[in-house]
N, C-alpha and C positions, 0 to 999 in steps of 0.2 A: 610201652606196654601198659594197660589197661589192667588194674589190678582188681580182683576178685572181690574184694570187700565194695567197688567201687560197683559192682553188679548187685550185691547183696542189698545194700540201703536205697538204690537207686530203682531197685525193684519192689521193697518193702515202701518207701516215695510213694511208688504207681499204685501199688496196691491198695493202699490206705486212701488217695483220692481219686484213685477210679472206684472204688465203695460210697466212699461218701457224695461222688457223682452219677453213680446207680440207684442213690438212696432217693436224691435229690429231684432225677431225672422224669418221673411221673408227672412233673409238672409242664415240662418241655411236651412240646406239642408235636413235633418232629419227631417222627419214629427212626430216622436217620441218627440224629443226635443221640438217643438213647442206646443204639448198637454201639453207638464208638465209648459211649459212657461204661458198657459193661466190659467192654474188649479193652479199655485200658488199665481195667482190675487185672484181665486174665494173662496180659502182658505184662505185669506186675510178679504174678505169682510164678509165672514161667521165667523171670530173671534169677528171681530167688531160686526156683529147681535149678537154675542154671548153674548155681555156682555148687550143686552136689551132683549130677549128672545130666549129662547134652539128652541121652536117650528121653529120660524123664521131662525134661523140661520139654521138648519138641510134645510127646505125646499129648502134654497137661496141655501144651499151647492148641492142639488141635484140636482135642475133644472140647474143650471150655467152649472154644469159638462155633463147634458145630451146634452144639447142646444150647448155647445161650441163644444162636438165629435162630435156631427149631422154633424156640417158646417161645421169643418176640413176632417172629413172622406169624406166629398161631395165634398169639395174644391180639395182634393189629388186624389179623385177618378175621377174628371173632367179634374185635370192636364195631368194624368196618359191617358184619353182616346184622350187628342190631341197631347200626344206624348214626353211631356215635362219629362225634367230630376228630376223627385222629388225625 
């Protein structure tokens, strides 16, 4: 059995270098690479709601990931229309 605390750290792990490879990620040229960069923060945080409620954690995991594609795909697709190399 897979103990709770083993969820908590392991998700506090994700969270802390999926940020700091959000932070990072502007320099990466791959707008692919950058998705999984912020989605491994949000997978992170959603470990952590996991170990106080499944409800919570599910929800956090799905708005973060819709929320965060909105702005990337918006961001890449505004680059894209003034010409920029993304």
């Amino acid at each position: 059995m897979v103990s709770i605390s083993l969820f908590f750290y392991f998700g506090i792990f994700l969270a802390i270098v999926g940020s700091l490879a959000t932070a990072w990620g502007p320099g990466v040229s791959d707008s692919v690479v950058r998705l999984f960069n912020t989605e491994i923060a949000s997978i992170g945080v959603s470990l952590v709601l996991l170990c106080y409620n499944h409800t919570l954690a599910l929800l956090t995991l799905v708005a973060t990931t819709v929320i965060i594609t909105l702005i990337l795909f918006r961001a890449i697709i505004r680059l894209e229309e003034m010409g920029a190399d993304v």
